[in-house]
N, C-alpha and C positions, 0 to 999 in steps of 0.2 A: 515306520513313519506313521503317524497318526493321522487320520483324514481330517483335512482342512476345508472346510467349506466359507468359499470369496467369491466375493461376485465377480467377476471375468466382464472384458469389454461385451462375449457375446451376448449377455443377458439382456442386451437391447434389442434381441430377435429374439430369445426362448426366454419365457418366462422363468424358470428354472435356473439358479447358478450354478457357475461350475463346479464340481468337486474335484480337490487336487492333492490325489495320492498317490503311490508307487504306479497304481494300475490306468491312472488315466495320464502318467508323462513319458512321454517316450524315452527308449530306451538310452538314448544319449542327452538326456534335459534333464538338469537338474532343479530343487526349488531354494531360492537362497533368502535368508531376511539381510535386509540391507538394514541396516538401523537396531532399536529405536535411537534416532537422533535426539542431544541431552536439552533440555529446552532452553538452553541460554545460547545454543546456537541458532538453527532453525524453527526449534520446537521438536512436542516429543512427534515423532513421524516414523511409521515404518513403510518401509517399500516388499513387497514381496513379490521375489524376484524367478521370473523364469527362465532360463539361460540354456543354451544348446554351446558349449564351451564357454568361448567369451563374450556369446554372440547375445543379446539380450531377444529372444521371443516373445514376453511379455509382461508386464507390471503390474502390481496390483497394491495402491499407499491406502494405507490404513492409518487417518489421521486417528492423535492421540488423545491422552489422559488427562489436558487443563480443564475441561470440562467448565468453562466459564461461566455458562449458566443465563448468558446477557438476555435472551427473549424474555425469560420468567421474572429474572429479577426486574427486568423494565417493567415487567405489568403487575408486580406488587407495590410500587413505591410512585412517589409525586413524579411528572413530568421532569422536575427542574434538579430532581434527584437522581439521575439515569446518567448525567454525565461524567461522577465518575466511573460506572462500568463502562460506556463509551471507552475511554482511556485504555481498558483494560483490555481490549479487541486487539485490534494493532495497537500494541503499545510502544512501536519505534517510529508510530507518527499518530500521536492521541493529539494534537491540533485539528490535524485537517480533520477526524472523525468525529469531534468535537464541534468544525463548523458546519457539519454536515447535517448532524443531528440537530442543532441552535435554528437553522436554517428551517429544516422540516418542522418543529414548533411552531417557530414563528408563523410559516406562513400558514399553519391550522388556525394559529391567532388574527392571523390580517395586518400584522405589527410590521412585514418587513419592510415598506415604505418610511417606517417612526424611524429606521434604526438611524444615527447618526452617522454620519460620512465618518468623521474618525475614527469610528468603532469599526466601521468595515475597513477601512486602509491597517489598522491594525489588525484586523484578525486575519487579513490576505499576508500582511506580514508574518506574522507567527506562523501562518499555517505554511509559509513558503519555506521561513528557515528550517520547519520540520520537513516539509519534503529534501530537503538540501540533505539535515540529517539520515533519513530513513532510504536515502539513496546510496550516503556513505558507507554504510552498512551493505545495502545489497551491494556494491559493488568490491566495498574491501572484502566481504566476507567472501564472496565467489571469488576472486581471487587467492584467498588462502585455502577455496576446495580445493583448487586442481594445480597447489602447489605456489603461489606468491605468495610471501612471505611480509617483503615490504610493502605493497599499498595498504594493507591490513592495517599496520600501523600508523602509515600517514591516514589513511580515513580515520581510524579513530582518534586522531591528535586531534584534526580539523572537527569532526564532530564534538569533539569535546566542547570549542567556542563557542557552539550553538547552542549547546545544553547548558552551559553556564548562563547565556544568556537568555532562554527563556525559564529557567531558574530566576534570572535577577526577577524577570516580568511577573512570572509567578507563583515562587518559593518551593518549586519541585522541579524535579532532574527531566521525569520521563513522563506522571502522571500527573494531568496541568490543574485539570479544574479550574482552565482561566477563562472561556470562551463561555457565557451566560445564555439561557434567551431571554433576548432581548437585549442583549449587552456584554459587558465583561465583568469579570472580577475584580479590575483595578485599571486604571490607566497604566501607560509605561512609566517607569522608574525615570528620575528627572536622570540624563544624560544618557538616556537606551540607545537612540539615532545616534548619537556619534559614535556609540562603538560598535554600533552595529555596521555605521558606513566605515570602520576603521577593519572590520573582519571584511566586510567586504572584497575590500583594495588589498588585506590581506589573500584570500583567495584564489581571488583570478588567476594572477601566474600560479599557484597549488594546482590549479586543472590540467594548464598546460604542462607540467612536468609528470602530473598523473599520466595524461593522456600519451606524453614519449614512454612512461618505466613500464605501461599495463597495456594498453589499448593496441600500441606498436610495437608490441613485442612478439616477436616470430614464434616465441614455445608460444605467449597467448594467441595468438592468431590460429597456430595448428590445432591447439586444442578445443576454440571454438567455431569456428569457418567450417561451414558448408554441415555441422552437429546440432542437431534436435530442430530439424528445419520447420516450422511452423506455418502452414500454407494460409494465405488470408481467408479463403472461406470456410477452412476448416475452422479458423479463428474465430471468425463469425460464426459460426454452425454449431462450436463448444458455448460463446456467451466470453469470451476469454478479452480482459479490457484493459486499459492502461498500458505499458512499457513494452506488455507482450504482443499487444495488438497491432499496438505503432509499430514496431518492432517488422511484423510481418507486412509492413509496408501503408496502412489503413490512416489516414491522418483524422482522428477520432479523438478528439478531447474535450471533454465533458465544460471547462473553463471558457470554450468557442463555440462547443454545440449551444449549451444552457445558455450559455452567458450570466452564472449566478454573481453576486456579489456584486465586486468594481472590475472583475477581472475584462468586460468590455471596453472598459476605459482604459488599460493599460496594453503596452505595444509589448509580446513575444511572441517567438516560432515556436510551430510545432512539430517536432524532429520524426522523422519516419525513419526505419530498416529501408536501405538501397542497393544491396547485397556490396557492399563495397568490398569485401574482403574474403566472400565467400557467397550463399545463395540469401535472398529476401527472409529473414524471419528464421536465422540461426541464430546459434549463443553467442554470437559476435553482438548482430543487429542489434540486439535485447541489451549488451551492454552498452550497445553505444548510444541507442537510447537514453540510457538513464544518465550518463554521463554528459550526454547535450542538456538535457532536461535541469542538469547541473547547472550548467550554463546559461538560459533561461532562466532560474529561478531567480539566479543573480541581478540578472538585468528586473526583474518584476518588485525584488526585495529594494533595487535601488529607487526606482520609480515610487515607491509608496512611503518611502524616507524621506524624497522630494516632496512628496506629497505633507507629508505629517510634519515637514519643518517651515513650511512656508504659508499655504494660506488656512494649513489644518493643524494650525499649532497648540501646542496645551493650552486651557487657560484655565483659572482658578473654579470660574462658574462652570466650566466641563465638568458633567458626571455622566461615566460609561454604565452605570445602574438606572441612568433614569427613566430609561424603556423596558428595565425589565419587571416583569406582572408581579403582582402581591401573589395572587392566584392563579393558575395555569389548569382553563376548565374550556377548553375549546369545544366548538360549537357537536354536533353529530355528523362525522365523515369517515370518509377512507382518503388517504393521500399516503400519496409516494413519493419521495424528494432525492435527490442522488447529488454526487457531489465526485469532484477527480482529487480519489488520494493516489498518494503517492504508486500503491500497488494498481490501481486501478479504478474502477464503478465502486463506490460504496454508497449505498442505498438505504433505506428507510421506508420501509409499510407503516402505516398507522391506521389504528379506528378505532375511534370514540363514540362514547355514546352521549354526549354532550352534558352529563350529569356528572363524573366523576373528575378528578384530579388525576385521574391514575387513566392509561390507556389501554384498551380490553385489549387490542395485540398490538406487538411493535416486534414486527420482522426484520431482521436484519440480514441486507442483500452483500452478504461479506465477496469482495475481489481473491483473495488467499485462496477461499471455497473453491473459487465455479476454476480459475487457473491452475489449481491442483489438479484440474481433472480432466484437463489435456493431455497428463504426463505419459500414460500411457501409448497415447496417437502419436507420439512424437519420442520417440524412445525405441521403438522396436526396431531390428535390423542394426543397429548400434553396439557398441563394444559396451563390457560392464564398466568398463575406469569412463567410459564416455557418459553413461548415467547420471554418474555424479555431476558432471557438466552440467547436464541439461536439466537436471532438481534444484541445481544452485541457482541457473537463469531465471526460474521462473519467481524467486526472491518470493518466497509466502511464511507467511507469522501465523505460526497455528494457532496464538490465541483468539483471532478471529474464523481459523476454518473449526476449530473446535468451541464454537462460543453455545 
C-alpha cells in the first residue's frame, strides 16, 4: 500500500496530518475509496474510507476535478459579467445564486431601493420555482441512493415543468442569465402566471402522494431514523446552514433573519427536524425538511402570482432594464451580502477600489463547501451501506465546493 497523506479530523489539535498506511491502521481497519462519484450525479467526490468491518471509524471527502475557477474569473471580468459563472456554482439552482449575487451589487450601488416591485416579485418567483426544483433532486436522488427507484422518477417528471418553464422566461434549461443587476433580462413571457398557477394546482396533491410512496415508507423510515444524527450545536459549531440546520431543529432562515427582497411581505413557515420518526437532525429530519420546504415554496410561488396579476401587472411602459447601470464602478468598500439558497448560506465578499469595473476580490461563501465538512462528525460508529445515507442527506453540488 502506498502512503497516503490526508488530513484527519485530528489535525484540528496537531498541526501535522495524518499519515495513512499499513503501519499507522490497525490490525483489523481497513482504508476503502468510496467514489469518485460521476459528476452528473453528485459530482466528482471521493470519500476515503476507514472501516473496522462494517463499522465506519473515519472519513476523509476529497472534493473533486470541476475546478470551476469562479473567485478568479470574477475578478478578471466586468461586475455585470460574473453572472454567468454565478450559474455555474450550484448549477441545479442558478436562480437563487443569481439573486444573490444581483442583490450584493446592487447594494454596493445604493440601487436596491430603485429596483421595481415587479422585478422583485419576479425574481422571488424564479428563484422559488428553482428551489422547488433543486429540492426535487435532492430528494429524488437520495431516494434512489439507498434504493427508491420511483420518486426518482416522479421528481424528475415534476421537475421537468419547472425547467421548461423557466426556459420559456429565459431561453435556458439550467443556466439562466436572467436575473440582471439592477433588473432582469426580459419580463415574463405573455401567459407565464397562468401556467405557472396551472403547475401549481398541478403539484399539490404530487407531494402528498410523494410524501405516502417515500417519506412513509418503513424500508425509508429504517434507513434514515435515528442515522447521521446531526446535534444542533455541533451544527452551529461546523457553520452548516439551510435544510441541515433546520433539519437539526434550529429555525434559522436567512428569508426571516435578513428579511432581503419582498420575502417580508409574503406569509410562509419555517420547517424544523422534530425527531418525528426517529432523533432531532437524522436523515429523516433533513428530508423532511426539504419536502415541507416544498410545500412552502408553493404557497410563496402562489402569493407572488397574486401579486404579479393584480396590481403588479405587465404593462407596455414596464421595462425590467431600467435600473440596470450602463457602468457598474461602485464606490471604495468591503461588503458581504448572503442570501437562503436552496442548500443553504450562500454568501458574497466583495472589495472594490472604487476605480475599476472589475472587483479586486469576490469570495464566495459556498453552503455545498462548509456542509461537506460535517460528513465526518456525523458518520462515525455507522454502518458502511449507512454512509451512503448520510452523504446523500446532506444534498451538495460540487460545482460550488469545488469553485
Amino acid at each position: 500500500m502506498n502512503i497516503q497523506y490526508q488530513y484527519h479530523p485530528d489535525h484540528l489539535k496537531n498541526s501535522e496530518p495524518t499519515v495513512f498506511n499499513e503501519s499507522t491502521l490497525k490490525k483489523e481497519e481497513m482504508l476503502i475509496n468510496l467514489g469518485p462519484q460521476h459528476p452528473s450525479t453528485h459530482g466528482v467526490l471521493r470519500l476515503e474510507v476507514i472501516t473496522d468491518g462494517e463499522i465506519v471509524r473515519d472519513v476523509i471527502p476529497h472534493m473533486g476535478y470541476l475546478h470551476r475557477c469562479f473567485e478568479k474569473h470574477a475578478e478578471s471580468v466586468p461586475f455585470n459579467q460574473v453572472i454567468p459563472y454565478v450559474d455555474r456554482m450550484d448549477y441545479v439552482a442558478a436562480m437563487n445564486s443569481e439573486h444573490a449575487y444581483a442583490m450584493g451589487v446592487e447594494r454596493m450601488l445604493g440601487i436596491t431601493d430603485q429596483i421595481p416591485r415587479r422585478v422583485e416579485y419576479i425574481r422571488v418567483l424564479v428563484a422559488e420555482l428553482n428551489r422547488l426544483a433543486s429540492h426535487f433532486v435532492a430528494i429524488g436522488t437520495y431516494g434512489l441512493d439507498i434504493g427508491a427507484f420511483t420518486p426518482f422518477l416522479w421528481m424528475m417528471r415534476d421537475r421537468e415543468h419547472i425547467l421548461r418553464l423557466l426556459e420559456w422566461a429565459s431561453g435556458a434549461r439550467m443556466l439562466y442569465n436572467y436575473i440582471w443587476v439592477g433588473g432582469l433580462f426580459y419580463d415574463l413571457p405573455v401567459g407565464f402566471e397562468e401556467r405557472a398557477r396551472s403547475f401549481s394546482k398541478y403539484l399539490k396533491p404530487k407531494l402528498v402522494d410523494l410524501k405516502k410512496l417515500l417519506l412513509s415508507n418503513k424500508i425509508f423510515i429504517d434507513r434514515t431514523a435515528n442515522v447521521g444524527v446531526l446535534p444542533r450545536d455541533l451544527a452551529i459549531n461546523y457553520g452548516v446552514t439551510g435544510p441541515m440546520l433546520r433539519g437539526s431543529g434550529l429555525k434559522y432562515d436567512l428569508r426571516r433573519v435578513d428579511g432581503y427582497s419582498v420575502y417580508p411581505e409574503l406569509d410562509f413557515e419555517i420547517p424544523v427536524g422534530e425527531g418525528a420518526k426517529g432523533s432531532v437532525g437524522d436523515c429523516w429530519d433533513r428530508t423532511w425538511v426539504r419536502f415541507r420546504e416544498c410545500e412552502e415554496s408553493i404557497k410563496i410561488i402562489d402569493q407572488c402570482l397574486e401579486r404579479l396579476t393584480s396590481d403588479l401587472k405587465r404593462t407596455k411602459e414596464f421595462d425590467p432594464r431600467a435600473v440596470v447601470p450602463k457602468k457598474i464602478r461602485p464606490k471604495a468598500q468591503d461588503l458581504y451580502v448572503r442570501a437562503e439558497n436552496p442548500k443553504g448560506e450562500l454568501g458574497f465578499f466583495f472589495r472594490t477600489d472604487g476605480r475599476s469595473d472589475q472587483p479586486l476580490r469576490c469570495k464566495a461563501r459556498a453552503c455545498s463547501f462548509v456542509n461537506l465538512s460535517v460528513l465526518p462528525e456525523i458518520s462515525k460508529g455507522h454502518m458502511l451501506s449507512d454512509l451512503v445515507a448520510i452523504m446523500g442527506s446532506i444534498d451538495v453540488v460540487m460545482g460550488e465546493v469545488d469553485r
